[in-house]
N, C-alpha and C positions, 0 to 999 in steps of 0.2 A: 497722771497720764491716762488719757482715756479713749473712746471712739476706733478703738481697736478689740480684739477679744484676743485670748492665751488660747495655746494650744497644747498638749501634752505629746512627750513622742512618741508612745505606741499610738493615737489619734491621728498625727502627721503621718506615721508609718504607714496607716489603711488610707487616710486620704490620698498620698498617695499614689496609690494601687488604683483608686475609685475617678479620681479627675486629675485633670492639668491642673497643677498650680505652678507658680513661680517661688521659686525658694530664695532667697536674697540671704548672704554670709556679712556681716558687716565686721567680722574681725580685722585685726590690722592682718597685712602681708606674710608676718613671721608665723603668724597661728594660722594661717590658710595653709601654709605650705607644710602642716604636720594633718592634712586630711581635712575633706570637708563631704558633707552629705551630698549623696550623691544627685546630679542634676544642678546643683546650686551655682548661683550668682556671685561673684565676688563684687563687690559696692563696702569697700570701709564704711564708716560711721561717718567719716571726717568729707568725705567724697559727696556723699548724699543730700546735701542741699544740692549743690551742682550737676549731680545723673539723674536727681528722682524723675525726671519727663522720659525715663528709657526705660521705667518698670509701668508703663503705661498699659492700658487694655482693661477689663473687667476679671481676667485671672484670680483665683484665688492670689494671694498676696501673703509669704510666709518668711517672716525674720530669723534669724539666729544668729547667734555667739556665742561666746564662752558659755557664758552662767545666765542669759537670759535679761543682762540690765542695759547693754547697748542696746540690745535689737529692739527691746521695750520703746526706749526711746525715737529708733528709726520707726516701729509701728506709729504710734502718736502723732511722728514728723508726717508721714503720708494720711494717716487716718483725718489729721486738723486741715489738711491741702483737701479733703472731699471726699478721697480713695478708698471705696469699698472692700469688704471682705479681705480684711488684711488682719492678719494672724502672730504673735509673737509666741514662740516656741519658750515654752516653761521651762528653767534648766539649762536652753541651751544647749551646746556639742557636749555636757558633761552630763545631762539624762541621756542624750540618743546612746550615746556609748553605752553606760550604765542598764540601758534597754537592750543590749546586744547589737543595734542596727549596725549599716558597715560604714565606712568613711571612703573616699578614693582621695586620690591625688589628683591637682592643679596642673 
């Protein structure tokens, strides 16, 4: 998988703070509905061939799930479509947490 970069979550945490980006969750439903970073996009993994034309713009561009292997693969799917500055969070929801950051509810 490539034509995307990683991101780390204290790094995402100051990005951030510093610009607009778009956050995209691609967990299924059941692990959305136990907290997601705040700001985020709900887009399954399974969904995203079919929505990617609605994470459109030049936005920073930022994945996650659980442990960082879905969203990898959603980075890659958008990165190979042309999609710049798209980012796959390292870790996933079990670094943000493990970082302290907060989660809310859907």
């Amino acid at each position: 998988m490539t034509g995307f970069k990683e991101i780390e979550a204290n790094d995402l945490h100051s990005l951030m703070t510093d610009q607009r980006i778009t956050l995209v969750d691609v967990r299924n439903d059941d692990e959305v509905a136990r907290g997601v970073i705040p700001g985020a996009l709900h887009v399954p993994l399974a969904l995203l061939p079919i929505k990617h034309d609605n994470l459109h713009g030049d936005e920073t561009l930022v994945f996650y799930c659980h442990s960082g292997i879905r969203s990898a693969q959603a980075a890659a799917f958008l990165a190979a479509r042309g999609r710049d500055n798209v980012f796959n969070l390292i870790g996933g929801v079990l670094a943000w947490g493990k970082a302290g950051f907060p989660f809310e509810r859907i």
